[in-house]
PyMOL Python script that loads the backbone (N, CA, C, O; Angstrom):
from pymol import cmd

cmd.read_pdbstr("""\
ATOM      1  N   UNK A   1      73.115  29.942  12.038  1.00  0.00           N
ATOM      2  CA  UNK A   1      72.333  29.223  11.048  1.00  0.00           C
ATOM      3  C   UNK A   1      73.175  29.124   9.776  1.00  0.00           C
ATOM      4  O   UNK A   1      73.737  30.014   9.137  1.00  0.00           O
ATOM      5  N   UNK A   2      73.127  28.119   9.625  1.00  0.00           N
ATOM      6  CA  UNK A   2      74.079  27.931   8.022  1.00  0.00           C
ATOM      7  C   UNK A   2      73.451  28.337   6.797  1.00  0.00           C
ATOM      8  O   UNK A   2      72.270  28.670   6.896  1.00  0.00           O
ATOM      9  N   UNK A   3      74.170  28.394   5.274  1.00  0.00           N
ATOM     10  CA  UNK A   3      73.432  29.113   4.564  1.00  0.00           C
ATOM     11  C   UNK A   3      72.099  28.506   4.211  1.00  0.00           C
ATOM     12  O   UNK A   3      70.984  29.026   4.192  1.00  0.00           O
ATOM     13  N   UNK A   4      72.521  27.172   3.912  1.00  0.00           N
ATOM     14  CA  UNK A   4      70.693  26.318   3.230  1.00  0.00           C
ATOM     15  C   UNK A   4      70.102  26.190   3.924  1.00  0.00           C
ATOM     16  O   UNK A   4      69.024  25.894   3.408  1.00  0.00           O
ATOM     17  N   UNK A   5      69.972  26.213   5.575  1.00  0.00           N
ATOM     18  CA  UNK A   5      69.000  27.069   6.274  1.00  0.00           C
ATOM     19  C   UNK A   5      68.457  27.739   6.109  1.00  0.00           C
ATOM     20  O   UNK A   5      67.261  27.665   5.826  1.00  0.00           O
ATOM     21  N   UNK A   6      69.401  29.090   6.268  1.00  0.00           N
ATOM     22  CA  UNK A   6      69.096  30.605   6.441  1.00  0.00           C
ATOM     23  C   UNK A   6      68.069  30.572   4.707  1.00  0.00           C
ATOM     24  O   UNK A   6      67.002  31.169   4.569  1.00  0.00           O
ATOM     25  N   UNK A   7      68.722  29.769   3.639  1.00  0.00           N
ATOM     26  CA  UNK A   7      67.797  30.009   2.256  1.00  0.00           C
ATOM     27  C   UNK A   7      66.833  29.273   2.328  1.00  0.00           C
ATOM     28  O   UNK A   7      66.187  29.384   1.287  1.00  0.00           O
ATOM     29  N   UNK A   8      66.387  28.573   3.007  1.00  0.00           N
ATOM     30  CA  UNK A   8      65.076  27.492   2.758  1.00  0.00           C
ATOM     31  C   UNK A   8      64.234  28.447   3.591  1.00  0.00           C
ATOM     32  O   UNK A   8      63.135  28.807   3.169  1.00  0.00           O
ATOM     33  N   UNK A   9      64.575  28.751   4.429  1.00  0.00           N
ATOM     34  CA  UNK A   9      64.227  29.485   5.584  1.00  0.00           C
ATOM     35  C   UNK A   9      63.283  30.627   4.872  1.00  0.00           C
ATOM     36  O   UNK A   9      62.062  30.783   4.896  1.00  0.00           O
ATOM     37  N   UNK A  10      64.357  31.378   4.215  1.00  0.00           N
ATOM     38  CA  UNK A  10      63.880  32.618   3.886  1.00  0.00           C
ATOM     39  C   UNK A  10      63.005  32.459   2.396  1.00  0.00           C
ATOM     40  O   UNK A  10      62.016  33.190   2.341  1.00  0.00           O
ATOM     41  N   UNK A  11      63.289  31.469   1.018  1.00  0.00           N
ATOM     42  CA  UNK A  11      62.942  31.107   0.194  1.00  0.00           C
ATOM     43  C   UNK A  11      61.290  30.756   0.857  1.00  0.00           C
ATOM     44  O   UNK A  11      60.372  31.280   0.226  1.00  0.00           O
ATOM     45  N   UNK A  12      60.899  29.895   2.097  1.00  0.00           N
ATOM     46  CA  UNK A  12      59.542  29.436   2.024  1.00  0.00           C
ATOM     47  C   UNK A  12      58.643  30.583   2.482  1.00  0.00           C
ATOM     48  O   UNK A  12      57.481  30.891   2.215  1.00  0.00           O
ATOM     49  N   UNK A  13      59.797  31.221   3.440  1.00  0.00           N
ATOM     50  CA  UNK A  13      58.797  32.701   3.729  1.00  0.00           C
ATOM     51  C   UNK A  13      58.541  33.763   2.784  1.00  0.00           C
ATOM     52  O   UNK A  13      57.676  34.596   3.059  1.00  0.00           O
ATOM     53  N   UNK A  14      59.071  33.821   1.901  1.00  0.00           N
ATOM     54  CA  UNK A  14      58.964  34.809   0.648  1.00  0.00           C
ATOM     55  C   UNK A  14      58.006  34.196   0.123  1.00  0.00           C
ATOM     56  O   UNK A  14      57.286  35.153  -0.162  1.00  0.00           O
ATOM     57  N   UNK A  15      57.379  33.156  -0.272  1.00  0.00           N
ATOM     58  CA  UNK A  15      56.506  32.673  -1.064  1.00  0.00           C
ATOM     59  C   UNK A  15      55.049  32.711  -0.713  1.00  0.00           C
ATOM     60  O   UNK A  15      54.134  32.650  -1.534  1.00  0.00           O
ATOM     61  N   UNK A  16      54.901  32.839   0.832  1.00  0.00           N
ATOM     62  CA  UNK A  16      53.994  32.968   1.320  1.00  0.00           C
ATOM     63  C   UNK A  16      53.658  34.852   1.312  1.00  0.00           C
ATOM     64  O   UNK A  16      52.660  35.409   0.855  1.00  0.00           O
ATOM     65  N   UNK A  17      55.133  35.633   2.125  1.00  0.00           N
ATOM     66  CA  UNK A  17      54.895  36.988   2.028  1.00  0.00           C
ATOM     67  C   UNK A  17      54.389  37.307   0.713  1.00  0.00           C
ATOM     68  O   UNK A  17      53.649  38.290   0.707  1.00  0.00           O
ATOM     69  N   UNK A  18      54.590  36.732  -0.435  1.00  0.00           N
ATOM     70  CA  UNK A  18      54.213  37.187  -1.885  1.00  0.00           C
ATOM     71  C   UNK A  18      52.713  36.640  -2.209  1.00  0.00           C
ATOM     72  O   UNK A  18      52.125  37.148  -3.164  1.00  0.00           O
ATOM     73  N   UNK A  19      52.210  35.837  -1.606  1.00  0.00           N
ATOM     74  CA  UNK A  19      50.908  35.742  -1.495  1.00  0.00           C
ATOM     75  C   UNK A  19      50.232  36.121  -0.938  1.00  0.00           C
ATOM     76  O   UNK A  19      49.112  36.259  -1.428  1.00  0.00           O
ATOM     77  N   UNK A  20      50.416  36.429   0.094  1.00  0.00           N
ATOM     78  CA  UNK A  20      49.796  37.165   1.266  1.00  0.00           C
ATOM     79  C   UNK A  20      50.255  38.766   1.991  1.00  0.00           C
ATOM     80  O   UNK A  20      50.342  39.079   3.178  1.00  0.00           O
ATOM     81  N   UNK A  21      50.457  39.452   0.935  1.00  0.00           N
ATOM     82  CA  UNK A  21      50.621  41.387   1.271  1.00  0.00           C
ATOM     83  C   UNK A  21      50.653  41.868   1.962  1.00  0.00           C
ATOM     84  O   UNK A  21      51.501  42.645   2.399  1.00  0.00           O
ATOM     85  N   UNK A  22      49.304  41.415   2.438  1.00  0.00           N
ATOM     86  CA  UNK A  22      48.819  42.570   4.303  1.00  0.00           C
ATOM     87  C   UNK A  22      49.255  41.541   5.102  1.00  0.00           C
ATOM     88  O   UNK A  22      48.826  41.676   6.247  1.00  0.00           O
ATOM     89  N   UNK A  23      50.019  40.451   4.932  1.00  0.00           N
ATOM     90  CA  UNK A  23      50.406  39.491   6.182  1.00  0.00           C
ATOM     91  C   UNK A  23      51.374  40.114   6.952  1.00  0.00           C
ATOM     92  O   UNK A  23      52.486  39.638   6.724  1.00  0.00           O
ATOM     93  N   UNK A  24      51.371  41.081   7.855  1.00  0.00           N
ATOM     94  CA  UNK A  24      52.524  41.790   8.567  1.00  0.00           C
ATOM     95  C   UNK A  24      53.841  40.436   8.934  1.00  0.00           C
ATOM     96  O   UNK A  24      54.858  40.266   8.263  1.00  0.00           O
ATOM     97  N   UNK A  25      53.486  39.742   9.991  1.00  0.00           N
ATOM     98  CA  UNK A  25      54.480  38.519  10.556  1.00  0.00           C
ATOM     99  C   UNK A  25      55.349  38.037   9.151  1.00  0.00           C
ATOM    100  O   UNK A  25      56.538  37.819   8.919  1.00  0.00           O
ATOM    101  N   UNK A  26      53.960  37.991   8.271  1.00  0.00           N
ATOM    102  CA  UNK A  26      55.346  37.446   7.101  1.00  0.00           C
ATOM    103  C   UNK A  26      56.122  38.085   6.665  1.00  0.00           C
ATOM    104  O   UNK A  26      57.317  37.894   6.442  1.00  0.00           O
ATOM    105  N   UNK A  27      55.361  39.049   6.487  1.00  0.00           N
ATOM    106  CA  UNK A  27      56.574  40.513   5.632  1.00  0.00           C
ATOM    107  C   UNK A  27      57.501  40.821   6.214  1.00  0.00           C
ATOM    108  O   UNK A  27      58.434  41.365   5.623  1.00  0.00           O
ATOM    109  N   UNK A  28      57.549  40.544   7.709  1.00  0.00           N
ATOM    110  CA  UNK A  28      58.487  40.892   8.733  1.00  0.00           C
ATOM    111  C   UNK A  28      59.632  39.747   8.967  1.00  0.00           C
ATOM    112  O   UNK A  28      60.708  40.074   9.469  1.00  0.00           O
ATOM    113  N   UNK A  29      59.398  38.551   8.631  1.00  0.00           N
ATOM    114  CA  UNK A  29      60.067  37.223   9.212  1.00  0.00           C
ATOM    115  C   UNK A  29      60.677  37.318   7.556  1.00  0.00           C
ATOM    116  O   UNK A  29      61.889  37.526   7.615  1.00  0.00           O
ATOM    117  N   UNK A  30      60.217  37.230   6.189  1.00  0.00           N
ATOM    118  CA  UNK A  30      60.675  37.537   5.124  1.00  0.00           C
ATOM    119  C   UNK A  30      62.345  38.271   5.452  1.00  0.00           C
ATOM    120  O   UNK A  30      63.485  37.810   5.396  1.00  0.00           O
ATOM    121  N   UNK A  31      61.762  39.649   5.814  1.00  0.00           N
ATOM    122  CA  UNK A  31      62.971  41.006   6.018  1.00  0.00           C
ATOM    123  C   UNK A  31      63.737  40.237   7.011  1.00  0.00           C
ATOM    124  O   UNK A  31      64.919  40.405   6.711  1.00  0.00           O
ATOM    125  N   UNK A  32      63.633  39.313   8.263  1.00  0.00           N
ATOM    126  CA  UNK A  32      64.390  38.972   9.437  1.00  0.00           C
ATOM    127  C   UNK A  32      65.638  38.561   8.729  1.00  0.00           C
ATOM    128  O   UNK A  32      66.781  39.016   8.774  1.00  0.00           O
ATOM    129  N   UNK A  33      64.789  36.996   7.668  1.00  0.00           N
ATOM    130  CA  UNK A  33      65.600  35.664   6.708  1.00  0.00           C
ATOM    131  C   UNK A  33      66.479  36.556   5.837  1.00  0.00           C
ATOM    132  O   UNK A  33      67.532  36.072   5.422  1.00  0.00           O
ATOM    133  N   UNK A  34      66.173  37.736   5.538  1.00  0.00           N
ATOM    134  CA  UNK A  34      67.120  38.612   4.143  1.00  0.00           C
ATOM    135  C   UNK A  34      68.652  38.952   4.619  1.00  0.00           C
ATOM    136  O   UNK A  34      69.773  38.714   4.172  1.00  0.00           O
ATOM    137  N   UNK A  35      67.921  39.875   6.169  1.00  0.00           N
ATOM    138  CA  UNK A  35      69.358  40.074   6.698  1.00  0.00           C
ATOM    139  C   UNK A  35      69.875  39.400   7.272  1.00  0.00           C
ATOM    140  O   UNK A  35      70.761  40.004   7.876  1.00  0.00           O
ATOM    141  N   UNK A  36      69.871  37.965   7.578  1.00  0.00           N
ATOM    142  CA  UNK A  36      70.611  37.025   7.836  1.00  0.00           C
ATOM    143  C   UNK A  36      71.525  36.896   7.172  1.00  0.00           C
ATOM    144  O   UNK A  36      72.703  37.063   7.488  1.00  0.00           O
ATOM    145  N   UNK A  37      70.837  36.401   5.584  1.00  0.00           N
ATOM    146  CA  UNK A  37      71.562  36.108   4.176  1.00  0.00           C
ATOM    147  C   UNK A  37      72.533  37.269   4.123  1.00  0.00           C
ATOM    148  O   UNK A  37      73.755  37.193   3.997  1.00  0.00           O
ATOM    149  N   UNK A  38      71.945  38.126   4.215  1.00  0.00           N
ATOM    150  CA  UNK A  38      73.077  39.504   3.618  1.00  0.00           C
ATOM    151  C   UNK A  38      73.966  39.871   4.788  1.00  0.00           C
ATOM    152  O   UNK A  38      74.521  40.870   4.330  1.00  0.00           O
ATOM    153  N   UNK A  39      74.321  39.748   5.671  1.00  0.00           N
ATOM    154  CA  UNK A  39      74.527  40.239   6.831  1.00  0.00           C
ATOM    155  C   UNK A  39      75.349  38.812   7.703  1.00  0.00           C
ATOM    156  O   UNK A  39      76.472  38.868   8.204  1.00  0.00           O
ATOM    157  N   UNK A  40      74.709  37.963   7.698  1.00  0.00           N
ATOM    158  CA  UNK A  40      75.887  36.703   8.146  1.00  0.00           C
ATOM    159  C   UNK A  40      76.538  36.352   6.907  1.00  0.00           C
ATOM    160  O   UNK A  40      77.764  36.451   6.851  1.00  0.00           O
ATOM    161  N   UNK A  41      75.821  35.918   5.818  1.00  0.00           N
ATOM    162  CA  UNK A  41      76.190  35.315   5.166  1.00  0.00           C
ATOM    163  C   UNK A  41      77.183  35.863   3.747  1.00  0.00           C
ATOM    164  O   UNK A  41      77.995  35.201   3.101  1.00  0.00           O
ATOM    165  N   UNK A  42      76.720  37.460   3.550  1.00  0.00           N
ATOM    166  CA  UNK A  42      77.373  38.171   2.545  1.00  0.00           C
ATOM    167  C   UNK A  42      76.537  37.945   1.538  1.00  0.00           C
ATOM    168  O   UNK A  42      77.307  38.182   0.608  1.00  0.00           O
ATOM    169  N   UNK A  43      75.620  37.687   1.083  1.00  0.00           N
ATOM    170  CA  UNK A  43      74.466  37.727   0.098  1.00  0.00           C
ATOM    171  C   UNK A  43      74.174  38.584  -0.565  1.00  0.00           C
ATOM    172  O   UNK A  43      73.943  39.666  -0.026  1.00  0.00           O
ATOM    173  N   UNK A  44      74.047  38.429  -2.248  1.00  0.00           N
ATOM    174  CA  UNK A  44      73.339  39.933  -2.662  1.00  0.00           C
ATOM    175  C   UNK A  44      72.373  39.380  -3.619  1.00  0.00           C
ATOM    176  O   UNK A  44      71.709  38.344  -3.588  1.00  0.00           O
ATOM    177  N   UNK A  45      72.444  40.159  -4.322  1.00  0.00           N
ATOM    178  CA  UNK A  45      71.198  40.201  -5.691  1.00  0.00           C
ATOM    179  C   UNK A  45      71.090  38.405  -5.869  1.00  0.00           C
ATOM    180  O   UNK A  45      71.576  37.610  -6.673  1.00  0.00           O
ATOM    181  N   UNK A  46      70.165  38.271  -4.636  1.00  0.00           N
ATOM    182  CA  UNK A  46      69.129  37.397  -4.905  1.00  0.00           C
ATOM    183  C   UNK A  46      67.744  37.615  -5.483  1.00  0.00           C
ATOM    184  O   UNK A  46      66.975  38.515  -5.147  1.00  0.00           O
ATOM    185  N   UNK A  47      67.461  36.426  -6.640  1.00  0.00           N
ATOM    186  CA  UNK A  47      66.676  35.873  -7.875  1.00  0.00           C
ATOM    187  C   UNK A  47      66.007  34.769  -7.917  1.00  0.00           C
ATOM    188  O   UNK A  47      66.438  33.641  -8.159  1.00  0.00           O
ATOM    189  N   UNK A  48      64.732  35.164  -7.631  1.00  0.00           N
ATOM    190  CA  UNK A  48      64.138  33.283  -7.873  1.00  0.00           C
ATOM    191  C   UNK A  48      63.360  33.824  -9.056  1.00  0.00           C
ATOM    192  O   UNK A  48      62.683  34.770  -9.457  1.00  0.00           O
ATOM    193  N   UNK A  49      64.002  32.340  -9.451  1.00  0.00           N
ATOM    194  CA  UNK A  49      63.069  31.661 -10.636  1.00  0.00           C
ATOM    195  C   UNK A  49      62.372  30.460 -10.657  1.00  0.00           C
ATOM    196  O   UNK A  49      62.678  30.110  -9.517  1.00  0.00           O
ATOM    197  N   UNK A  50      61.778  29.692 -11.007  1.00  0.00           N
ATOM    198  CA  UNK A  50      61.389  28.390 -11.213  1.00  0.00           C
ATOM    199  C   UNK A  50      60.670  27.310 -12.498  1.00  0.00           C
ATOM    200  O   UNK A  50      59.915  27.608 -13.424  1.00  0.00           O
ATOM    201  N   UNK A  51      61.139  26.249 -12.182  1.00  0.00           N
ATOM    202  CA  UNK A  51      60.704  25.327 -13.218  1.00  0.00           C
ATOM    203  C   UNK A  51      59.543  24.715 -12.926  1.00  0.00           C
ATOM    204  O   UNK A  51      58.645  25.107 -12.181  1.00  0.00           O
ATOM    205  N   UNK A  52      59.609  23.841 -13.486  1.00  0.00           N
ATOM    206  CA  UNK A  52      58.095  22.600 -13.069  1.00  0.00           C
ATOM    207  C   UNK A  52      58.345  22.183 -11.316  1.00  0.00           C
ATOM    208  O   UNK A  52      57.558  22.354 -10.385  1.00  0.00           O
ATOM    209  N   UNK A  53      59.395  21.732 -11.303  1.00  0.00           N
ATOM    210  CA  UNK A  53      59.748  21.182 -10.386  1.00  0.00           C
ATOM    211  C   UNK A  53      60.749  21.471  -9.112  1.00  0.00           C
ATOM    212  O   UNK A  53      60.667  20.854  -8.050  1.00  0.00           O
ATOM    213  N   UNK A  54      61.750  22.554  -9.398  1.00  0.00           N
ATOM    214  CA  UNK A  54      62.552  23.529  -8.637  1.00  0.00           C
ATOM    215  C   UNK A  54      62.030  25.057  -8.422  1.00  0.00           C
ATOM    216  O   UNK A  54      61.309  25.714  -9.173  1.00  0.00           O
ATOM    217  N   UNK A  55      62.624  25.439  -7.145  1.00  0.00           N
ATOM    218  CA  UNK A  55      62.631  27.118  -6.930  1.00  0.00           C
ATOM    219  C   UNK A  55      64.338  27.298  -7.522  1.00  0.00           C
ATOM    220  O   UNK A  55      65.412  26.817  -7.161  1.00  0.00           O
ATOM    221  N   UNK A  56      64.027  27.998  -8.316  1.00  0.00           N
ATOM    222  CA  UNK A  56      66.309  28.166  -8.437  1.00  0.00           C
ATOM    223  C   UNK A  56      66.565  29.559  -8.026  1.00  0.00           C
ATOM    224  O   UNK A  56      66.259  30.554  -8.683  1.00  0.00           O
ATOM    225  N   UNK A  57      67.142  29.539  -6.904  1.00  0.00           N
ATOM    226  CA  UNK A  57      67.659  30.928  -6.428  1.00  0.00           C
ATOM    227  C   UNK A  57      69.065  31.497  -7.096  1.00  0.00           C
ATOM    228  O   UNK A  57      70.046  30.844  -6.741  1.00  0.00           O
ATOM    229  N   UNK A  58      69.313  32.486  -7.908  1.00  0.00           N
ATOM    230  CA  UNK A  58      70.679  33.014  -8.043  1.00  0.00           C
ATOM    231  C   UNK A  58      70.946  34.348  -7.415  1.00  0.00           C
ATOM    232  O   UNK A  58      70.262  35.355  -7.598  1.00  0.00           O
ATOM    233  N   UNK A  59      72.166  34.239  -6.545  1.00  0.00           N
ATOM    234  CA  UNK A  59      72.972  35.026  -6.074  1.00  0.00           C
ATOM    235  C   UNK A  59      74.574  35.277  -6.247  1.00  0.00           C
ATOM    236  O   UNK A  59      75.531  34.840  -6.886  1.00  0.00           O
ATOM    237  N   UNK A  60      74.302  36.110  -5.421  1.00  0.00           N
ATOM    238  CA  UNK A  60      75.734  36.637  -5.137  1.00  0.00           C
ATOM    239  C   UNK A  60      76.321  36.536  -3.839  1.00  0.00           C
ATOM    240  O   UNK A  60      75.720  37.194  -2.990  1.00  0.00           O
ATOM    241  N   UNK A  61      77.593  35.729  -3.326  1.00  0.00           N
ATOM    242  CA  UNK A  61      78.034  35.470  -2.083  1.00  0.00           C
ATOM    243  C   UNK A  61      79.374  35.720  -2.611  1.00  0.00           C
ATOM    244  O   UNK A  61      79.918  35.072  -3.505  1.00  0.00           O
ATOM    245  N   UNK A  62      80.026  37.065  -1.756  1.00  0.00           N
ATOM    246  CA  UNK A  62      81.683  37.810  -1.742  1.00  0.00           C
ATOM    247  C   UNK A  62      81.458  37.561  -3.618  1.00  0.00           C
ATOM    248  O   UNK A  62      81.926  36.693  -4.355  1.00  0.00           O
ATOM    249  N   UNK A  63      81.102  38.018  -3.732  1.00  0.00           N
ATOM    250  CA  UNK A  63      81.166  38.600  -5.511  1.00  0.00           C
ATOM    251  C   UNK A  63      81.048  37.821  -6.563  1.00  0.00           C
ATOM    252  O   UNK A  63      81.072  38.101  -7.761  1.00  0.00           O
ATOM    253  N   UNK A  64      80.863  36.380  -5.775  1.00  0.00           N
ATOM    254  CA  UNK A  64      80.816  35.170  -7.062  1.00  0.00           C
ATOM    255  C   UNK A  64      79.306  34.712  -7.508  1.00  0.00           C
ATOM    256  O   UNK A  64      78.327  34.755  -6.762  1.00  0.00           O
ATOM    257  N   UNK A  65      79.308  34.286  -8.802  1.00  0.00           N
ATOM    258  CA  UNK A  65      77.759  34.025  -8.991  1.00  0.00           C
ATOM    259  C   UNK A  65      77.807  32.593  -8.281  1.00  0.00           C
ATOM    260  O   UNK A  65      78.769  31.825  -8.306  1.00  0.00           O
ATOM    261  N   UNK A  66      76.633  32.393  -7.670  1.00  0.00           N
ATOM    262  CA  UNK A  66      75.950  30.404  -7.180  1.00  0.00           C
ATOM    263  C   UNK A  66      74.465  30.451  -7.691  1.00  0.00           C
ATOM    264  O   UNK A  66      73.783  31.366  -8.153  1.00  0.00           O
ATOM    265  N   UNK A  67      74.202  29.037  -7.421  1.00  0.00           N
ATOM    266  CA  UNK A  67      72.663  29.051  -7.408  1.00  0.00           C
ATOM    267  C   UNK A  67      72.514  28.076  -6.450  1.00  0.00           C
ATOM    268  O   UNK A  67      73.467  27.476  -5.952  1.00  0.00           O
ATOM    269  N   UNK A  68      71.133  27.854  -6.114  1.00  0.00           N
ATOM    270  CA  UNK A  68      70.436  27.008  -5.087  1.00  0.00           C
ATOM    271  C   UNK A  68      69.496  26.342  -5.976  1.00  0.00           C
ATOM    272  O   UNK A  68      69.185  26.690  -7.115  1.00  0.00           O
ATOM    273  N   UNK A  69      69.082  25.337  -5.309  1.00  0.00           N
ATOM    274  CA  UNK A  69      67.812  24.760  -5.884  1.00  0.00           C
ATOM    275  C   UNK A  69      67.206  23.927  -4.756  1.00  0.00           C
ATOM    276  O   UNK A  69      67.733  23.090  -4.024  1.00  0.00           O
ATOM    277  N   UNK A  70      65.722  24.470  -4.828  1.00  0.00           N
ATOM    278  CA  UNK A  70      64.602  23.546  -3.825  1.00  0.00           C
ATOM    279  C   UNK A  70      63.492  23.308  -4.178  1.00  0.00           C
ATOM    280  O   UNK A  70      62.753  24.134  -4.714  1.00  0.00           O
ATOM    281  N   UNK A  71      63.143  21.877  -3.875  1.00  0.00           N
ATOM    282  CA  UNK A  71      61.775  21.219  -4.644  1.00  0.00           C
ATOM    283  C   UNK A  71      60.797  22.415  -4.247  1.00  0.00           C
ATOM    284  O   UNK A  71      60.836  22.974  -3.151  1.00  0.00           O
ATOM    285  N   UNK A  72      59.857  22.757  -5.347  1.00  0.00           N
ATOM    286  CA  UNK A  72      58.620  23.508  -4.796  1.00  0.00           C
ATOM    287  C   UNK A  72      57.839  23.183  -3.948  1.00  0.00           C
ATOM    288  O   UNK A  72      57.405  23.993  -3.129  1.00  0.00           O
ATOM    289  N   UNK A  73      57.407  21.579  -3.979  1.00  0.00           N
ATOM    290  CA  UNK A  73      56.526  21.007  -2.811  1.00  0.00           C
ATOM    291  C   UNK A  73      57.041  21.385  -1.495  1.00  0.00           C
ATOM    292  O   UNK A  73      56.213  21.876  -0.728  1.00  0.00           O
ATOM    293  N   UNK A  74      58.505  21.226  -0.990  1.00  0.00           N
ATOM    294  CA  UNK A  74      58.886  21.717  -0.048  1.00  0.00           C
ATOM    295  C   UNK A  74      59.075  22.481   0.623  1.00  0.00           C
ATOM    296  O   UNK A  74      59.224  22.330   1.836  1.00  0.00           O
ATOM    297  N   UNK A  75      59.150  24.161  -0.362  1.00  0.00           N
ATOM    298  CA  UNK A  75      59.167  25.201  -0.295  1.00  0.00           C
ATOM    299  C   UNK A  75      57.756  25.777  -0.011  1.00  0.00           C
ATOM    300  O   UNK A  75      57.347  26.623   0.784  1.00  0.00           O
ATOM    301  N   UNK A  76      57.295  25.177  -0.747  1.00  0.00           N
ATOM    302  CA  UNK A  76      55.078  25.440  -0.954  1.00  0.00           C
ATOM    303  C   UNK A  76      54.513  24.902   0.129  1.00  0.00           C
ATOM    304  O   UNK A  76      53.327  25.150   0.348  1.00  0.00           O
ATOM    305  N   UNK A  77      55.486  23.799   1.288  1.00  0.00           N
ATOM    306  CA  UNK A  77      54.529  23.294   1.873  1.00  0.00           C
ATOM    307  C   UNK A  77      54.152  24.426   3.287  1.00  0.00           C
ATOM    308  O   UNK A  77      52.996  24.505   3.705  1.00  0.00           O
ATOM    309  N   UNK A  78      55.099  25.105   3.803  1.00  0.00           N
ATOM    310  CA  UNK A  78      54.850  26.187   4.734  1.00  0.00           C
ATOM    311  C   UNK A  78      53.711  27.284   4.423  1.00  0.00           C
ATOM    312  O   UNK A  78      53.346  27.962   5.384  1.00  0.00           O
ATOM    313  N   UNK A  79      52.990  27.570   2.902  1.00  0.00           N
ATOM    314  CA  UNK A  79      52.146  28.527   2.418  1.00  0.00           C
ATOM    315  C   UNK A  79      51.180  27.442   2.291  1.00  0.00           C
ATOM    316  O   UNK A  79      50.085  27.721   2.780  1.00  0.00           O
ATOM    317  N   UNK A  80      51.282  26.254   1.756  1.00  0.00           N
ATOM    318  CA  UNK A  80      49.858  25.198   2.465  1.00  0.00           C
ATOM    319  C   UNK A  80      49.336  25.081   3.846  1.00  0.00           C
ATOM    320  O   UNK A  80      48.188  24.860   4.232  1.00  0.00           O
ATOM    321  N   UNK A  81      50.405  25.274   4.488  1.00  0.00           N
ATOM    322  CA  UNK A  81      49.916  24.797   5.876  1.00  0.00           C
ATOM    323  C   UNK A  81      49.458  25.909   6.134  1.00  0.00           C
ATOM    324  O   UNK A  81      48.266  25.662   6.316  1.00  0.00           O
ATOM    325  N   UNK A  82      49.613  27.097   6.290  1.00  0.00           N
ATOM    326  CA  UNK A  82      49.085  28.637   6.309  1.00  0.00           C
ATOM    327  C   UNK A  82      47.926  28.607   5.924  1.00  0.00           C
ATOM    328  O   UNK A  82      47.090  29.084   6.692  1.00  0.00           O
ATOM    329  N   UNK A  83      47.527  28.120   4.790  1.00  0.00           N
ATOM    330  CA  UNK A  83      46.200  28.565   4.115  1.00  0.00           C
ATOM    331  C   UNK A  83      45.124  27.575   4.392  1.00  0.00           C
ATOM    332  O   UNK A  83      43.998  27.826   3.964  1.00  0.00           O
ATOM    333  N   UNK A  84      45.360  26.369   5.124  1.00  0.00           N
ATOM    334  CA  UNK A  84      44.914  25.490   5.541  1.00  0.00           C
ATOM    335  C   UNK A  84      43.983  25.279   7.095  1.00  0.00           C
ATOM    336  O   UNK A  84      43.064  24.622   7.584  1.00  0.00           O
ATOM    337  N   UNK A  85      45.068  26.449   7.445  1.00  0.00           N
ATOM    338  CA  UNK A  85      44.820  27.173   8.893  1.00  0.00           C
ATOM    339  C   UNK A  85      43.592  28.111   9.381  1.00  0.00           C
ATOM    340  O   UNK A  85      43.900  29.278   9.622  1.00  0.00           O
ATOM    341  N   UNK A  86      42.418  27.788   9.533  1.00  0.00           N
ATOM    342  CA  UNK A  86      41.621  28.862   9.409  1.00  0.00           C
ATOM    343  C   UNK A  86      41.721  29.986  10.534  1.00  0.00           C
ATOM    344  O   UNK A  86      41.084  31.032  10.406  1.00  0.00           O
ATOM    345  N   UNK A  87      42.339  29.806  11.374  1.00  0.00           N
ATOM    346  CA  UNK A  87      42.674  31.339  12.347  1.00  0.00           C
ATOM    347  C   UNK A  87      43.412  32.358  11.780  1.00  0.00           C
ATOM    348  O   UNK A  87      43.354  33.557  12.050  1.00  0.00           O
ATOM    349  N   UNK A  88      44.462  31.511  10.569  1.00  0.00           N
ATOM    350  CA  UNK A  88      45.239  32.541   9.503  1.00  0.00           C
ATOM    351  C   UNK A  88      44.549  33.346   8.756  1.00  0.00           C
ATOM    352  O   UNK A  88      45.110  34.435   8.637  1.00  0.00           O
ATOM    353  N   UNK A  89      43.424  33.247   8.126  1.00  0.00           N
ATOM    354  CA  UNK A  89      42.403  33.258   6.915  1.00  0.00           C
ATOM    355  C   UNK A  89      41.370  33.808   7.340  1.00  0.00           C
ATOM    356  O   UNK A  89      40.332  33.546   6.733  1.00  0.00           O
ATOM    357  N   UNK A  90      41.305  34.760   8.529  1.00  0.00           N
ATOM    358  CA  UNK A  90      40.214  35.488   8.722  1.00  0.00           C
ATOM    359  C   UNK A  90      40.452  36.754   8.565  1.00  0.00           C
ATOM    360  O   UNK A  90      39.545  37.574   8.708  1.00  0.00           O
TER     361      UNK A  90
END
""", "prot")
cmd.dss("prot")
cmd.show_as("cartoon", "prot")
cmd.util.cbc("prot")
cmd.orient("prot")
């Protein structure tokens, strides 16, 4: 899996694990997407922040600072479809 995969990936599941606590699958698929990043990819002290309109991730890949950026709608839309779901929500 390449990196803006492995980060969209893991960026939409964090958003949901952070809404949803006792969601075991997420908390777990969250931790899967981390060690991907850190572990294929060399990833560290990842940071989200956001604007109106972006998630901005900053990290660390082999020691250099980057950032990412992904529309929120896009990122938000995997924790819509979740909550939308009523077999999820019981």
């Amino acid at each position: 899996m390449n990196l803006q995969d492995a980060m969209y990936n893991w960026l939409s599941i964090k958003v949901v694990a952070d809404k949803r606590p006792d969601d075991q699958a997420a908390q777990d698929t969250r931790t899967f997407f981390e060690e991907i990043l850190t572990e294929d990819h060399h990833i560290s002290l990842l940071e989200v922040k956001s604007n109106h309109d972006y998630y901005i991730v900053h990290y660390h890949k082999d020691e250099l600072k980057e950032i990412k950026k992904f529309p929120i709608e896009l990122i938000d839309a995997l924790l819509t479809s979740i909550q939308s779901e009523p077999k999820y929500n019981e």
